[in-house]
MITIZA-436577 format. One record per residue (C-alpha): residue in three letters; x negated, y negated, z. Coordinates in steps of 0.25 Angstrom, whole numbers, plus 5000, padded with zeros to 4 digits. Layout:
BEGIN
  drenpa    xx    yy    zz
     ALA     X     Y     Z
...
END
This chain:
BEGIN
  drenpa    xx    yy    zz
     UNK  4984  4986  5162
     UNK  4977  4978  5151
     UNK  4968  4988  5140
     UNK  4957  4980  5136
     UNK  4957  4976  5122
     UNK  4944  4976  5112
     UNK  4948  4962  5109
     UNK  4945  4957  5124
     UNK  4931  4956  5121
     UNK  4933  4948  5109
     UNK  4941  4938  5115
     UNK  4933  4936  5127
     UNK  4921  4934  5116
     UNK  4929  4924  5107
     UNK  4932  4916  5120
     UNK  4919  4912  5122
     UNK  4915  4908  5109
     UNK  4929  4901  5105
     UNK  4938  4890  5111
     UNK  4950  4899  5107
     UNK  4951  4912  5102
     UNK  4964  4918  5095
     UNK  4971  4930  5096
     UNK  4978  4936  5086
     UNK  4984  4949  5085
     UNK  4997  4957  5083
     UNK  5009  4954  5095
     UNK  5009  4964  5106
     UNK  4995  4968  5105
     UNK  4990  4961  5117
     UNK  4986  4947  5114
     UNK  4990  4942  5124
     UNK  4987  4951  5136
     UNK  4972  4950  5130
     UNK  4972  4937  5131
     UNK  4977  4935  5142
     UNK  4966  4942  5149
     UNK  4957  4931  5145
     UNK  4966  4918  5145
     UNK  4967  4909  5159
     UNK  4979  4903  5155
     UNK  4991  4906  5144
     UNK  5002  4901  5137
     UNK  5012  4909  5129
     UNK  5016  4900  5117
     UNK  5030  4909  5116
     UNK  5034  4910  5129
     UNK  5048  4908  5129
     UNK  5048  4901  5141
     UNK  5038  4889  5135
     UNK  5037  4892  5119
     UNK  5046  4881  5116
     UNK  5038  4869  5125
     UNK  5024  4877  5122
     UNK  5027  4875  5106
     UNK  5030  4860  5109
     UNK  5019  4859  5117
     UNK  5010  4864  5106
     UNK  5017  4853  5097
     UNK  5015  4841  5104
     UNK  5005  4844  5114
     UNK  4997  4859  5113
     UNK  4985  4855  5121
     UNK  4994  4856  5134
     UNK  4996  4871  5130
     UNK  4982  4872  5130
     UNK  4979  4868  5146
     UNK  4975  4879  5155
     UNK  4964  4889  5158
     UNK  4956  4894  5149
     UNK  4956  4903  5141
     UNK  4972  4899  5139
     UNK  4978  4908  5133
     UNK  4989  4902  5121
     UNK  4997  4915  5118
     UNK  5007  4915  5103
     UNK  5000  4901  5101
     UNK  5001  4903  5085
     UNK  5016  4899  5089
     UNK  5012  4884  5091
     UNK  5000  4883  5079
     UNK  4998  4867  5083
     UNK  4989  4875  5097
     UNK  4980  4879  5087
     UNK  4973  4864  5085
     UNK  4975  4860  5098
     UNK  4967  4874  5105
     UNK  4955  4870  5093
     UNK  4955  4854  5099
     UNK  4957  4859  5114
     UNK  4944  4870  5111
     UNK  4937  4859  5104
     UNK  4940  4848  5116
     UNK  4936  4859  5128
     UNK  4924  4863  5119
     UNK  4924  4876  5126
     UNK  4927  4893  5122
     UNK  4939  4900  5128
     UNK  4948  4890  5129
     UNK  4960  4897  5122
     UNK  4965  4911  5119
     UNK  4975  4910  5106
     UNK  4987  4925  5104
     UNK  4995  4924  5092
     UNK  5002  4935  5086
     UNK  5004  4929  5073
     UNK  4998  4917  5065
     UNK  5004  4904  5067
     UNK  5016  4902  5057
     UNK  5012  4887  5056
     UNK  4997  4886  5053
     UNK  5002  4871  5047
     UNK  4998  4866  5063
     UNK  4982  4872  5063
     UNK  4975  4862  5058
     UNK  4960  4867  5062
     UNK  4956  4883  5060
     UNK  4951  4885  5074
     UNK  4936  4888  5070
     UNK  4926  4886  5078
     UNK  4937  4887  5089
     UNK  4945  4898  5089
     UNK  4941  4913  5089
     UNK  4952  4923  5082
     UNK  4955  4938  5088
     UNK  4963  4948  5083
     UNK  4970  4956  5092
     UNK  4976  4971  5087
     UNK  4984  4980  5094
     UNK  4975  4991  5102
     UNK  4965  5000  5096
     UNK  4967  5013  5102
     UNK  4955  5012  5108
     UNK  4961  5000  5117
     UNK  4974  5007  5120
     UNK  4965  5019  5127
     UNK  4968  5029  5113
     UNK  4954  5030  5109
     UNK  4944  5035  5120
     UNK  4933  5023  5112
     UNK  4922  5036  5112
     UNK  4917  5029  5098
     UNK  4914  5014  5098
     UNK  4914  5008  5083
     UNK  4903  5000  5089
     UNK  4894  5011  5091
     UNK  4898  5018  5077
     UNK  4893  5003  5070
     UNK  4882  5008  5076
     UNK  4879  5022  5072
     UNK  4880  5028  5086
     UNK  4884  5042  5089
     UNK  4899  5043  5091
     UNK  4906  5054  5099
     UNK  4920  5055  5104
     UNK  4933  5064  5106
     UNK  4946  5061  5100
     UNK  4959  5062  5110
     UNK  4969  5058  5099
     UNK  4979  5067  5091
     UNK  4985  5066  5080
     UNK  4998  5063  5088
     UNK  4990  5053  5096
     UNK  4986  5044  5084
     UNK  4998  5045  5079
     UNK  5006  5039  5092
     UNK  4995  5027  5091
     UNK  4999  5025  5079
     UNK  5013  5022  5081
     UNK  5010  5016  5095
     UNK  5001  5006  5092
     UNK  4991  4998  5099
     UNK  5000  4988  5105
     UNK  4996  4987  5121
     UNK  5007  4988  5127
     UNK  5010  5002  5119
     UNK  4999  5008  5123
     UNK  5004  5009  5138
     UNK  5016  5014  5135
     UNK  5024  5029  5135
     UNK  5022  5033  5119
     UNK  5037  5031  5116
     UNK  5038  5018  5121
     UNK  5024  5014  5113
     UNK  5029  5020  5101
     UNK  5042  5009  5101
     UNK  5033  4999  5100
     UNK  5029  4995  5088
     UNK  5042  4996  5084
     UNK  5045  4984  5094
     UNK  5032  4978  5088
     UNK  5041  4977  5072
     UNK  5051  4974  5077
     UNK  5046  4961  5083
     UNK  5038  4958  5072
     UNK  5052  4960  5059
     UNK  5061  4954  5068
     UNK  5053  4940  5072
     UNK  5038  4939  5070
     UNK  5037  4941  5055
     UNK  5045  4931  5052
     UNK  5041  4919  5063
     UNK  5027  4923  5058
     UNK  5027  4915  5046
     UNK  5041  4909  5048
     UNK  5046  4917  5036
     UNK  5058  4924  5040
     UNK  5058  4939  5034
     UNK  5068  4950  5034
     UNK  5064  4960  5045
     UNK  5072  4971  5036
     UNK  5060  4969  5027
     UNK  5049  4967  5037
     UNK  5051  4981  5040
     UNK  5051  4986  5028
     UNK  5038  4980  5025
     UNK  5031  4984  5038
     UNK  5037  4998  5033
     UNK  5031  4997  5018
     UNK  5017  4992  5025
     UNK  5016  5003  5036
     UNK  5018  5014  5023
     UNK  5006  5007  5017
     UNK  4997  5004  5030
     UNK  4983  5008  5029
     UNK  4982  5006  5014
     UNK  4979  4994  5003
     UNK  4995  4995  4998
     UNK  5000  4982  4988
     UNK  5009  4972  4991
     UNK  5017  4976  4980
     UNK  5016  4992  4986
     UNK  5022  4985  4998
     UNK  5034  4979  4993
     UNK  5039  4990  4984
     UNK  5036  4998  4996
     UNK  5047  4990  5004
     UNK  5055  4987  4991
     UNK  5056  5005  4989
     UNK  5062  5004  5004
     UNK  5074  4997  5001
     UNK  5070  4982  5000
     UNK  5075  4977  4986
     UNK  5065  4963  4982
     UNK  5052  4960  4987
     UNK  5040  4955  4983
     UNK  5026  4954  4988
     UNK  5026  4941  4993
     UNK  5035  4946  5003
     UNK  5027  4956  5007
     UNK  5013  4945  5008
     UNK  5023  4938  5017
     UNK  5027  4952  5027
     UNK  5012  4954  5026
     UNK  5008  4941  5031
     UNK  5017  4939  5042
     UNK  5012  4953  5048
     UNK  4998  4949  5046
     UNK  5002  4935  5053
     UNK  5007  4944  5065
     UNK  4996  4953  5065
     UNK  5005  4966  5062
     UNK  4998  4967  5048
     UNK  4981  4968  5048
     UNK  4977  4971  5034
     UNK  4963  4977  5031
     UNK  4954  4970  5022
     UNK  4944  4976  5011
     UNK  4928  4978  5013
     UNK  4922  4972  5003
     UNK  4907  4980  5004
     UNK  4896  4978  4994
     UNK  4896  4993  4986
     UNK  4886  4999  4977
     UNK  4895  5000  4964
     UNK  4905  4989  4961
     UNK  4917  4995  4966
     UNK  4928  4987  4967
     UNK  4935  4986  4981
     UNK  4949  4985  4984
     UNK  4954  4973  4991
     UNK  4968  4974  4996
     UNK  4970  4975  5011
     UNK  4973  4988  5019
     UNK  4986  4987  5026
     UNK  4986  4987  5041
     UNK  4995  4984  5053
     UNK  4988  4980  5067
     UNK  4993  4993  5072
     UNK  4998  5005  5065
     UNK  5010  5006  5074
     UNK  5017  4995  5065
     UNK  5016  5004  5056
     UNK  5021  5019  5061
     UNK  5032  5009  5067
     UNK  5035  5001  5054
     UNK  5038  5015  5049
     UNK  5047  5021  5061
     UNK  5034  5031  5061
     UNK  5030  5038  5075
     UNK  5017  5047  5078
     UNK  5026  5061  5074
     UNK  5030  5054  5061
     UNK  5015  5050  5059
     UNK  5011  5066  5062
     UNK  5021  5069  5050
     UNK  5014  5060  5039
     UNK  5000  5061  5042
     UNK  4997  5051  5029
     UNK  5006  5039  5035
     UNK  4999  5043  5050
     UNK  4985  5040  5043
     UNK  4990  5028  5037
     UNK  4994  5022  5050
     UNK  4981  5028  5057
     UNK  4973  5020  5048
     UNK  4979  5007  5053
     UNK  4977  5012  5068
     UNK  4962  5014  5066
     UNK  4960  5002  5056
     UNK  4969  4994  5070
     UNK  4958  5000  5081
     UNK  4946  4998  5071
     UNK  4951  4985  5068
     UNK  4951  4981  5083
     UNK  4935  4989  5085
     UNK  4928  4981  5073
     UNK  4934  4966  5079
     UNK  4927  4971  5092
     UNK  4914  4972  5085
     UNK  4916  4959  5076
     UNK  4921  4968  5065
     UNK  4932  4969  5054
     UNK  4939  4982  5047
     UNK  4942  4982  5033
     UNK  4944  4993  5021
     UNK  4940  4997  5008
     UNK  4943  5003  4996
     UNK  4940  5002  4984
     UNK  4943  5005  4966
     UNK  4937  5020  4969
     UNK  4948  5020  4981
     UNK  4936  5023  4990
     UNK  4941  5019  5004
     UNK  4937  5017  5019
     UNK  4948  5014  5028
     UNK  4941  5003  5037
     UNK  4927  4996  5036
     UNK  4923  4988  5048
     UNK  4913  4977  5046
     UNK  4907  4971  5055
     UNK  4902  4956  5057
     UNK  4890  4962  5055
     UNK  4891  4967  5043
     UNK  4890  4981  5050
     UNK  4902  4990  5043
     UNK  4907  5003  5046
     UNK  4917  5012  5036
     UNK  4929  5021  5043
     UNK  4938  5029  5035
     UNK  4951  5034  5045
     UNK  4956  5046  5043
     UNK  4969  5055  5051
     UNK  4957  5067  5053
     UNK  4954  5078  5045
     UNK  4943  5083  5040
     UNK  4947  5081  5027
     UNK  4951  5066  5028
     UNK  4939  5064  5038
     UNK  4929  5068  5025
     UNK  4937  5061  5017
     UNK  4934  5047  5025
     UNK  4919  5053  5026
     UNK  4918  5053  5010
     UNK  4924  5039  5009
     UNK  4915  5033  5018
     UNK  4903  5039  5013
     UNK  4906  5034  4999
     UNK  4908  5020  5004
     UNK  4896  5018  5011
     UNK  4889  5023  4999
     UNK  4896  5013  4990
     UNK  4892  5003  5001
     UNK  4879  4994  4993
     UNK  4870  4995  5005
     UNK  4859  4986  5000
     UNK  4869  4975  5001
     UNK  4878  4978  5015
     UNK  4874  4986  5028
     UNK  4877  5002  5027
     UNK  4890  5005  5035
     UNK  4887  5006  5049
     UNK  4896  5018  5050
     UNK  4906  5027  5042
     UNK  4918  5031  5050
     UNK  4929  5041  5048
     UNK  4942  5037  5061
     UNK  4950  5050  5063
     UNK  4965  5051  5069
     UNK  4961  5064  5074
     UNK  4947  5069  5074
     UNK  4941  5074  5086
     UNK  4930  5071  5090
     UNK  4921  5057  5085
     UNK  4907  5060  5079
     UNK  4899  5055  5068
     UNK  4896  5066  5056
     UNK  4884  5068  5050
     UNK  4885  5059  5039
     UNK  4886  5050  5048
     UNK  4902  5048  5047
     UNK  4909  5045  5061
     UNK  4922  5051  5064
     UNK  4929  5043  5076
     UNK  4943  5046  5078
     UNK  4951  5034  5084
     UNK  4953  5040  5095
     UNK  4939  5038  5098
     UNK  4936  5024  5093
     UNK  4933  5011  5101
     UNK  4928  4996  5096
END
């Protein structure tokens, strides 16, 4: 049975304002099947039964690809990058929204056949693997819509210790989620596989070693969830046994996975402060899906129980995922910040708006919950007021907290488990 997804309503909005609209996201997390539920008519670029005549057709003759109801959906079209110009001059002839639905799972190696950027044209999606609230984990008691808003929040937390640490190491790919645990848990592991042994190195055409691959996915799952260097990262892989690299090699691992979507990096908030404090810039690193990472590693939920430090890391990038798939639903973006006086918080959502929340995510604890509380706080009084809107909220996202309530310094406390869009 098909769970419905957060991004359904932003596809069947982009369809009515757009000619075509492009879906991009990681493989197995449901592209298809989504769009599918929208599409009239279909044609699977890599079917092996057609790929060969459908990657001719596109050559000498794509519009032929193109006839049929629509929407028509044009699944892996990013394997035949001449469809591109001729779904822009098809929209423009038609002169008429939801012509065509686009799925790609990685960018087009050969972008030397788009001649026209699609603007005007195309609408662009992205597509993640499921927030917890999707997959039926979270009971969606507290909407981060209602907390932009400043309502009362209430809520009761079903989730364990135990229990987050299985959705970390599970995942939120779909067809996971309707399997018996021991089968889920195999899953990722499938999912690196495919992606060393073939798709890194078709993604870009640039064959790699699969050996180092591994070893880099392993160097960057130790280093999930913070701002590590380039330079950390190859004497990371060269301390486990690789004898020369250099960091343009690790630019070109880091690109191919962004390419296929494994890798999402978490850019800086840049806000207008009181003092002249200077900010740091660099990305905070990020996979589409913490189980690449507990995977990457051999990791399972009782190994993640034994180091509670590397179980935050990964957590952090489950929440930064489900928050991430929230804010697109109300027009946002999630970013970081940190900066010179190491004053952090973990993940800034920013609306169109220019409406802004802060969340620090922490394990549990009351310890660590105050912790975030005194970060937050500081930040929002850094914040030069007379120049940007307020926060709209300060959020603490717990692990393992009961219950979902907002403090009387006006602080919410939401565990996951509890959290809808």
């Amino acid at each position: 049975m098909y769970k419905k997804r957060i991004v359904d309503n932003i596809i069947e909005t982009k369809l009515k304002g757009k000619g075509a609209v492009l879906i991009e996201g990681p493989k197995w997390c449901g592209k298809t099947t989504t769009s599918s539920r929208f599409a009239k008519s279909t044609i699977v670029m890599t079917d092996p039964k057609s790929e060969k005549e459908n990657l001719l057709l596109a050559e000498v003759n794509p519009e032929l690809l193109l006839e049929g109801n629509t929407p028509r959906l044009i699944d892996e079209w990013q394997v035949a990058p001449k469809l591109w110009d001729a779904i822009r001059f098809v929209v423009d002839k038609r002169n008429d929204e939801g012509q065509f639905l686009l799925t790609g799972s990685s960018t087009p190696v050969n972008r030397d056949d788009i001649d026209h950027s699609g603007a005007g044209r195309f609408a662009w999606v992205t597509m993640r693997t499921m927030s917890l609230y999707e997959s039926g984990d979270s009971t969606g008691e507290v909407s981060l819509s209602d907390v932009f808003k400043g309502k009362n929040i209430n809520g009761t937390n079903k989730l364990t210790l135990n229990d987050i640490t299985y959705l970390i190491c599970r995942g939120g790919w779909p067809k996971s989620v309707t399997m018996e645990p021991e089968i889920a848990l195999e899953q990722p592991f499938d999912y690196i596989d495919a992606i060393v042994k073939t798709d890194a190195s078709k993604v870009d055409g640039i064959v790699k070693s699969e050996e180092r691959l591994r070893k880099f996915l392993r160097a960057y799952s130790r280093n999930v969830s913070t701002q590590v260097t380039l330079t950390s990262l190859k004497e990371d892989m060269i301390v486990n046994d690789v004898d020369s690299l250099n960091e343009d090699t690790i630019s070109l691992y880091i690109n191919a996975f962004k390419k296929m979507f494994v890798i999402e990096e978490m850019q800086a908030w840049n806000p207008n402060l009181r003092s002249k404090t200077a900010i740091r810039t660099s990305d905070t690193r990020y996979f589409v899906d913490p189980s690449i990472a507990s995977s990457s590693l051999g990791l399972g939920p009782s190994d993640l129980i034994k180091n509670l430090n590397t179980c935050g890391l990964f957590f952090e990038n489950l929440v930064v995922r489900d928050l991430r798939v929230y804010a697109e639903s109300l027009k946002g973006n999630v970013y970081h910040y940190r900066d010179a006086s190491n004053l952090e918080c973990d993940a800034v959502i920013h609306l169109r708006n220019g409406e802004y929340g802060l969340v620090e995510i922490k394990l549990g604890g009351d310890k660590l919950i105050e912790e975030g509380v005194k970060n937050l706080l500081d930040l929002a009084n850094k914040i030069d007021t007379d120049k940007m809107n307020k926060p709209s909220f300060l959020m603490i996202i717990t692990a393992t907290s009961n219950y979902a309530y907002r403090r009387p310094d006006g602080v919410y406390v939401v565990p996951i488990g509890c959290l809808k869009d």
